[in-house]
C-alpha positions in Angstrom: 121.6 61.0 118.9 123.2 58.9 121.5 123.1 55.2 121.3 123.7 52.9 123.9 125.8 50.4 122.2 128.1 48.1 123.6 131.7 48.6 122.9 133.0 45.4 123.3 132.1 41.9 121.4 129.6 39.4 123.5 127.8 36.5 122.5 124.5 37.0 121.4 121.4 34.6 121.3 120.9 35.1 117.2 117.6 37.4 116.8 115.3 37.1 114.6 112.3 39.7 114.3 108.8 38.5 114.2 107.5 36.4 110.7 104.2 36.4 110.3 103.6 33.1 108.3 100.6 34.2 105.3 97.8 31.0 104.6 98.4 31.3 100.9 102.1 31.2 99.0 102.6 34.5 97.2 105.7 36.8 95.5 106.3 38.2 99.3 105.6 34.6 101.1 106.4 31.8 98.7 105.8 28.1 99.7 108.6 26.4 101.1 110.1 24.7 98.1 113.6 24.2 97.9 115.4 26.2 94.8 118.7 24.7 95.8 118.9 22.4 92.6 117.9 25.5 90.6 121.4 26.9 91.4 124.1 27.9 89.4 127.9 29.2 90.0 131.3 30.0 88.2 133.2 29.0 91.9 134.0 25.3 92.6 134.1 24.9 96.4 137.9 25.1 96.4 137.8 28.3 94.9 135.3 29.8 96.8 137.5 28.1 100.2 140.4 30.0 98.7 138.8 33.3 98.4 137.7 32.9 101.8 140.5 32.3 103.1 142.0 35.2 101.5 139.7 37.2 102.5 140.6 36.9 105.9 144.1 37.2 105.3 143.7 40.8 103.7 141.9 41.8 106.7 144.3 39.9 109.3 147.9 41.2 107.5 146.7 44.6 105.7 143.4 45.7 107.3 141.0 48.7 106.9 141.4 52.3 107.4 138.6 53.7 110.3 138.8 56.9 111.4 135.3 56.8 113.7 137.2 57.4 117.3 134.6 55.6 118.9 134.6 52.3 116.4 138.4 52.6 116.3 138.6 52.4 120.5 136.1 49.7 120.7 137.8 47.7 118.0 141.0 48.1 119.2 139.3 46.9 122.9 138.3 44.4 120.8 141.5 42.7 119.8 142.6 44.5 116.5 145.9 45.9 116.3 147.0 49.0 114.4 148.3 48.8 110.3 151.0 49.6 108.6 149.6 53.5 108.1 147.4 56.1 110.2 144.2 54.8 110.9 144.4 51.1 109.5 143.5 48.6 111.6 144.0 44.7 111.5 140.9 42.4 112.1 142.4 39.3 113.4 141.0 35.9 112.1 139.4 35.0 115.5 137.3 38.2 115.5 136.0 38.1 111.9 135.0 34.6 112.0 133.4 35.2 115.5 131.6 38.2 113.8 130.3 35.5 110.9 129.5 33.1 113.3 127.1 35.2 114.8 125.5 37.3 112.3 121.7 36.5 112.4 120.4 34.5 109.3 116.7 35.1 109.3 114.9 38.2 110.2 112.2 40.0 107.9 112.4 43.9 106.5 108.8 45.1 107.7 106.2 46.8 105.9 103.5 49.0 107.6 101.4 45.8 107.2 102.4 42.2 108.2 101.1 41.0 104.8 103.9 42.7 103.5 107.1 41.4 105.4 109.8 40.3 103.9 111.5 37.0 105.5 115.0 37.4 104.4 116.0 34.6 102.9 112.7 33.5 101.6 111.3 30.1 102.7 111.5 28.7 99.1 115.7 30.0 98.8 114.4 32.7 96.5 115.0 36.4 96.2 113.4 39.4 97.2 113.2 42.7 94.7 113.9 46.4 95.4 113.5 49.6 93.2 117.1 51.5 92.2 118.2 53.9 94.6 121.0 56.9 94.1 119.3 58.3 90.8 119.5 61.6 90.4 117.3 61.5 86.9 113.4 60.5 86.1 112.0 59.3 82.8 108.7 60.6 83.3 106.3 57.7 82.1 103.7 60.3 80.0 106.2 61.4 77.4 109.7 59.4 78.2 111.3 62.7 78.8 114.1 62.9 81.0 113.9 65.2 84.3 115.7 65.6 87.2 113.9 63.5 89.9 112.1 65.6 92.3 109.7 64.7 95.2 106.8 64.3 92.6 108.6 61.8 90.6 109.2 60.5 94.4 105.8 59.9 94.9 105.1 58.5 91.5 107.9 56.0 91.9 106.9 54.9 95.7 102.9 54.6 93.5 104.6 52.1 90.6 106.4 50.2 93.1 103.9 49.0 95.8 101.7 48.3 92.9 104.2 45.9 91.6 103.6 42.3 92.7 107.0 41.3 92.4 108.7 44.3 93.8 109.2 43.9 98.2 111.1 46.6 99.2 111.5 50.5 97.9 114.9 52.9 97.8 114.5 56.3 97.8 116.4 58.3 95.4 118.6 61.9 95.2 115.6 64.5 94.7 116.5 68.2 93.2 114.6 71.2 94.1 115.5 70.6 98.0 118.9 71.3 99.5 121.2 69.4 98.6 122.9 68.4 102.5 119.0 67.3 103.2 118.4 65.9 100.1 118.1 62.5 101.8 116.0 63.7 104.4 113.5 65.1 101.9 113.3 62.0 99.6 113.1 59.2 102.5 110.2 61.2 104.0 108.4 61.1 101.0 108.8 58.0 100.1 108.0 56.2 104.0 104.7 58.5 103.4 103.5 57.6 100.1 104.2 53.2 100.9 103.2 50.6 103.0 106.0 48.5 101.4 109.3 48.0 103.6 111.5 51.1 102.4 115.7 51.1 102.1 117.2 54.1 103.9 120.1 55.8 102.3 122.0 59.0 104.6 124.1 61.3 102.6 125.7 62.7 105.7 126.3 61.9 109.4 124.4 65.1 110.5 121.4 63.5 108.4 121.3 59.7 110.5 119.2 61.0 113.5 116.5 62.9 111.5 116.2 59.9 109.0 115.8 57.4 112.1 113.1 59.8 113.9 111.3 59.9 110.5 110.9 56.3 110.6 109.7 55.8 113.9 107.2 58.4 113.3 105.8 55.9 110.3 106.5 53.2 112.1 104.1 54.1 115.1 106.7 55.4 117.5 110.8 53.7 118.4 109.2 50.8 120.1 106.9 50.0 117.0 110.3 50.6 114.6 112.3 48.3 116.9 109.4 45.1 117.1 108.8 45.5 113.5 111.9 47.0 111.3 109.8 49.2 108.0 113.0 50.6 107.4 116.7 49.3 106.7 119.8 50.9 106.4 122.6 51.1 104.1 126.4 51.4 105.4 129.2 51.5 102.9 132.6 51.1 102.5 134.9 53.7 100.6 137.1 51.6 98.4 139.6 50.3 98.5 139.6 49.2 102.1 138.4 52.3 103.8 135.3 53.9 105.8 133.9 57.2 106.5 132.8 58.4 109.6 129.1 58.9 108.5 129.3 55.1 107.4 130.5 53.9 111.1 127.8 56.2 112.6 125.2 55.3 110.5 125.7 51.3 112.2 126.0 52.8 115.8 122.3 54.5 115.5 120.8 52.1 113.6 122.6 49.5 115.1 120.7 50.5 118.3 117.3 50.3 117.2 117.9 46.8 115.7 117.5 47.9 112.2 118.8 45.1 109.3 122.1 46.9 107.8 123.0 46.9 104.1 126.5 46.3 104.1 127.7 47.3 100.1 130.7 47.4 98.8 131.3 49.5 95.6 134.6 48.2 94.1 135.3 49.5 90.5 137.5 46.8 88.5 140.2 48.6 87.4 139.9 51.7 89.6 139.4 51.0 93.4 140.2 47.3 93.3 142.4 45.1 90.8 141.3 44.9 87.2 140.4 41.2 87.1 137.0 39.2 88.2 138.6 37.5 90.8 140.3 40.6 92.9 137.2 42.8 92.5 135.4 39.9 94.5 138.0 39.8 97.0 137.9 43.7 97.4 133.9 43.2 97.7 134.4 40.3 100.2 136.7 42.2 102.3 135.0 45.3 103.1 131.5 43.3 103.7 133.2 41.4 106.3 135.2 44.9 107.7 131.4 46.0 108.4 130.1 42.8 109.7 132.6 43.0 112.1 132.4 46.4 112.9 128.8 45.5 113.7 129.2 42.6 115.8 131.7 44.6 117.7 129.4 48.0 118.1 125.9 46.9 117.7 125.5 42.6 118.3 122.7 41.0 117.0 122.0 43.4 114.6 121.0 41.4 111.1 123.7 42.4 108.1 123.2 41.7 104.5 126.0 41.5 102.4 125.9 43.3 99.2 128.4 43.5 97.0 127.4 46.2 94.0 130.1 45.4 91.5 131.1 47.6 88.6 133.9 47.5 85.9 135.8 50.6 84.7 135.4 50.7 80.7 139.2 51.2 79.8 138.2 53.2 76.9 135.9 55.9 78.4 136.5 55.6 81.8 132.8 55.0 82.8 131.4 52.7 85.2 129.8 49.8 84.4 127.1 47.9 86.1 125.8 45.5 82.9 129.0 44.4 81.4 130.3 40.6 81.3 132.7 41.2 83.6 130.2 43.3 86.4 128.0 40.1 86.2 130.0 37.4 86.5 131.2 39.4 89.3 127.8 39.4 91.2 127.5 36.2 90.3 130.5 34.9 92.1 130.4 37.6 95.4 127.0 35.9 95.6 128.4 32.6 95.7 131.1 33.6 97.7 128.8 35.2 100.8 126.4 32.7 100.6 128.6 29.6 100.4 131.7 30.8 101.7 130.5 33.1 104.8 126.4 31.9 105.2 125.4 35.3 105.1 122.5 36.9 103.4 123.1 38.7 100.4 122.1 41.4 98.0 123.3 42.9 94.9 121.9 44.2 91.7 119.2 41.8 89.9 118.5 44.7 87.2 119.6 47.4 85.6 121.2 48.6 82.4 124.3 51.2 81.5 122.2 52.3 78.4 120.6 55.9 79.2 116.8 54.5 78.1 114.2 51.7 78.5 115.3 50.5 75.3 116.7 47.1 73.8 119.9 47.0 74.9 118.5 47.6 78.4 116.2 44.9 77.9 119.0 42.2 77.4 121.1 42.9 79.7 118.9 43.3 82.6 117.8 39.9 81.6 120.9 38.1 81.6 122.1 39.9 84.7 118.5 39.2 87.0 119.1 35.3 85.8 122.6 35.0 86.4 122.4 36.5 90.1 119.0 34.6 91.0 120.8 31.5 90.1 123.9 32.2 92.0 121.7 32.6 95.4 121.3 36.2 96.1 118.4 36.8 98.1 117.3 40.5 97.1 118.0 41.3 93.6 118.4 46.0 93.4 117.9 47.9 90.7 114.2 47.8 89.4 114.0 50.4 87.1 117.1 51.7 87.3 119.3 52.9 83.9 122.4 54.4 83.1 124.5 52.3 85.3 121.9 53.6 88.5 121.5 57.2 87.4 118.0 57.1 85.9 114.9 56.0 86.9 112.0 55.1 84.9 108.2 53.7 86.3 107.9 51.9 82.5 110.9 50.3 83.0 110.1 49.0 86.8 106.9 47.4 85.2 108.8 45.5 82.3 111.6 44.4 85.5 108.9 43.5 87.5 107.5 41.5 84.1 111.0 39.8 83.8 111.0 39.3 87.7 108.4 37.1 87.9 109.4 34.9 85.1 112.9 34.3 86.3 110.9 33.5 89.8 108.3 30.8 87.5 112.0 29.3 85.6 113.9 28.6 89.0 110.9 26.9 90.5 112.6 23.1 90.7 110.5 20.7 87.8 108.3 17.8 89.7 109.9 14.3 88.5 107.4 11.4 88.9 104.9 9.1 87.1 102.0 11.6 87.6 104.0 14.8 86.2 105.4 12.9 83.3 101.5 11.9 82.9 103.4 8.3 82.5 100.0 6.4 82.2 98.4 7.9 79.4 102.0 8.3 77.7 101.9 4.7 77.2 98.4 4.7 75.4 98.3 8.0 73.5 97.0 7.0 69.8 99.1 7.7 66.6 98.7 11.3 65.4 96.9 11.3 69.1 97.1 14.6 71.6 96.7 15.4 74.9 94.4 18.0 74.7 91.6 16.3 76.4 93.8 14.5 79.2 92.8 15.1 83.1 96.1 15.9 83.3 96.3 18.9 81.1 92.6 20.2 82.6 94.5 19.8 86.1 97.5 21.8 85.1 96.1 24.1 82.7 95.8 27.1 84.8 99.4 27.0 86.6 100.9 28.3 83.6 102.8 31.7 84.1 100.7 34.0 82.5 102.3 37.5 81.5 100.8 40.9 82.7 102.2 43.2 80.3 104.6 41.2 77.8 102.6 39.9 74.7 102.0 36.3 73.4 99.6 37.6 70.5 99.7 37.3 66.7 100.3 39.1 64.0 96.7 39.9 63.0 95.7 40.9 66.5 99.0 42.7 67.1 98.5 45.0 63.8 94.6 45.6 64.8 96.6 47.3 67.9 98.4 49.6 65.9 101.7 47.2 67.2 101.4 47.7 70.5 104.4 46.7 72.4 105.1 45.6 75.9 106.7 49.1 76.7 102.9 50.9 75.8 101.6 48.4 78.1 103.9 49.1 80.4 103.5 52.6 80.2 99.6 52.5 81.0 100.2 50.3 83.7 102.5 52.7 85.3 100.4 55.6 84.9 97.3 53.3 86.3 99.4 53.3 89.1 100.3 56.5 89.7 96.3 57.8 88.9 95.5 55.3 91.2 97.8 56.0 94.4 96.3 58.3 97.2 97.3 61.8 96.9 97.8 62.4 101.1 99.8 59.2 101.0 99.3 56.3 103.5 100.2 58.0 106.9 98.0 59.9 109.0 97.6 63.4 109.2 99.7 63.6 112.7 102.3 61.3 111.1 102.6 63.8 108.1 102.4 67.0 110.2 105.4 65.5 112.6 107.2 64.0 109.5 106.9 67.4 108.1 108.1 69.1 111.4 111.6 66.9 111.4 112.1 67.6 108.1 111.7 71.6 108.3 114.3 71.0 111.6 117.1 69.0 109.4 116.6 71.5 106.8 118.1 74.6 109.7 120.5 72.8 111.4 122.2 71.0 108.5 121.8 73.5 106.1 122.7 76.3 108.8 125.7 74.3 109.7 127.1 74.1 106.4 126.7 77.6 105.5 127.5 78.9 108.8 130.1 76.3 110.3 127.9 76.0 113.3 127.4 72.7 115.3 123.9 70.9 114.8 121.6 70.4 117.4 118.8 67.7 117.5 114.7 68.4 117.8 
């Protein structure tokens, strides 16, 4: 598909796409109370002014490798100059900070309704949550046993999520039993069917970006109704250390032209594709997000970028990823920081997830600390609901207990009211000895804004062993497959939508899959 992007930087007017403001606050569209004192961070401002300004250094002396002929020409038109080695380019200072200066800071990810847009960052400074995307496995919810993830477990996970009232956005996953080169295709069509909820797109090939984007504006109601009102948004990544595929440079040209919000992510592994400490994996993170910012500004203006640095640590032992470790979250915890206080920019990284294989203790803990420690630092969409195995598995019981802990962490951050009425200072300075405040006007009038759990338990012991000890994860298990019982089978498109949906689907399926087999050039519907 050919996009009519510009190939040189302008100026822009910052865009914002259309807010509708709800009456009531909500999960989606929160009051606008200030979480700013609520925050926490590992950076002092010098060192969060030093990594900037190192940041910018790396891309000003070393630069990034892009091999795109059409980003490389326009950059280059730009004002960068060529590296040290084939392909590398230098961003000079000037263009990167012009680049920050002009990203957009508020827009909204669309859903199919307005009720369920997504003002990014919230008007309260809190976060936003998003289902895991990239697993390849499924722990179905009936008897815990592990699958490959296939489009029914597609539709079972796009059922669980926009039934969750703390989840905004949904990923789709890798799905088996369809080719593999259109694997995408399949999964993102199933999920935009099956959701009115804003959904993440992820293209596993370059071939793959037009059919994706014609699938969206076929749920969205047609381009026009995709550009006004963005249901989908777009993932570009970088190739660490400091590099970029073509597909990834593509994938901001097409979307880039219809407007859509970009996912900038960064994937550095401490120890593997960027330096084994805290400190350089952040840089490493921080440099590519900015690379693609600026590659944006320069291809597509205006276009809203999120940055979000997905930090993992190479276990020196094994050699296995990790996304849950000490190190991984501290990490998050200070890219957060870093993009938000450092650049301004809106930013997302993982607020969940576990590197244990099931929805078990250990997975418990340390999606806990790793959802509190990122919320705290600022990040305004917190990935990974449900995910496990370091963002190979998904399980629906595990999104409900996520979106359990979700909504706690979102209760905890909300800033405590200091004044004579909250203290309830009056009737402080009369309450009797061996007195209570069980019958005080001010416990009848705050009573009822308690957090109040929907599947975690506050019973005791006598009630819990009439349950034959129920646990959370049982009734987080019937609420997922309430859910899933509960979702329409035909999903929530129409039956033109589906039948055209369908149609583009059955055409990426010939001309990627012929072209790989075959060698032969693809051709668009």
């Amino acid at each position: 598909m050919e996009t009519n992007t510009a190939t040189t930087p302008r100026r822009t007017r910052r865009r914002s796409a259309p807010v509708v403001e709800p009456s009531a606050p909500s999960a989606f569209h929160p009051s606008p109370v200030s979480l700013a004192a609520s925050r926490f961070g590992f950076l002092t401002e010098g060192q969060i002014a030093d990594l900037r300004r190192r940041s910018l250094d790396l891309l000003a002396d070393y630069g990034v490798v892009i091999i795109h002929p059409r980003a490389r020409a326009a950059l280059l038109a730009a004002g960068a100059t060529p590296g040290r080695d084939a392909d590398r380019l230098r961003f000079p200072r000037e263009l990167v900070e012009d680049a920050i200066a002009e990203a957009p800071r508020d827009f909204a990810l669309a859903g199919k309704r307005r009720d369920l847009d997504l003002p990014i960052p919230r008007a309260d400074g809190g976060f936003v949550m998003r289902t895991g995307t990239g697993a390849h496995g499924y722990v179905d919810p009936r008897d815990t046993k592990y699958r490959n993830l296939d489009l029914k477990a597609v539709r079972e996970m796009a059922a669980v999520a926009s039934g969750l009232d703390q989840v905004g956005f949904i990923a789709h996953p890798f799905v088996h039993g369809v080719p593999e080169v259109t694997a995408d295709v399949h999964s993102f069509a199933e999920m935009v069917s099956h959701t009115d909820k804003h959904c993440w797109m992820q293209p596993y090939g370059k071939e793959n970006i037009e059919f994706l984007l014609k699938i969206a504006a076929v749920a969205a109601g047609g381009e026009t109704a995709l550009k006004a009102h963005p249901i989908t948004s777009v993932i570009t990544c970088s190739f660490s250390p400091l590099e970029f595929k073509y597909m990834d440079t593509e994938v901001i040209l097409q979307a880039g032209a219809l407007g859509l919000p970009l996912h900038a992510c960064s994937l550095p592994s401490a120890g593997g594709t960027a330096p084994l400490s805290t400190a350089g994996l952040v840089l490493m993170a921080a440099a590519e997000i900015l690379s693609m910012l600026t590659v944006t500004h320069v291809l597509a203006p205006g276009t809203p970028v999120i940055a979000v640095p997905l930090m993992f640590t190479l276990d020196m032992r094994t050699g296995s990823a990790l996304q849950s470790c000490p190190e991984s979250i501290q990490a998050a915890s200070m890219a957060v920081q870093l993009m938000k206080q450092g650049f301004g920019l809106p930013t997302h990284t993982y607020g969940s997830g576990s590197d244990t294989p099931d929805a078990d203790h250990q997975s418990m803990a340390e999606r806990a600390l790793i959802a509190q420690a990122v919320a705290l630092s600022g990040a305004d969409i917190l990935g990974g609901v449900g995910q496990l195995e370091c963002a190979t598995v998904f399980s629906p019981v595990q999104a409900v207990l996520d979106d359990e802990v979700g909504a706690m962490i979102r209760r905890f951050m909300q800033p405590a009211e200091i004044s004579a009425e909250a203290l309830n200072w009056e009737e402080m300075l009369k309450v009797r000895a061996g007195g209570h405040f069980l019958d005080s006007t001010h416990t009848l009038a705050l009573c009822r804004d308690q957090h109040r759990p929907g599947v975690f338990l506050r019973q005791g012991r006598d009630d819990y062993e009439k349950s034959g000890r129920r646990t959370a994860f049982d009734m987080a298990r019937e609420k997922a497959l309430s859910l899933i019982a509960a979702a329409p089978e035909q999903g929530v498109l129409s039956e033109d939508q589906r039948r055209e949906i369908a149609d583009i689907v059955a055409a990426a399926d010939r001309f990627i899959v012929d072209a790989v087999h075959h060698g032969a050039g693809t051709q668009v519907i």
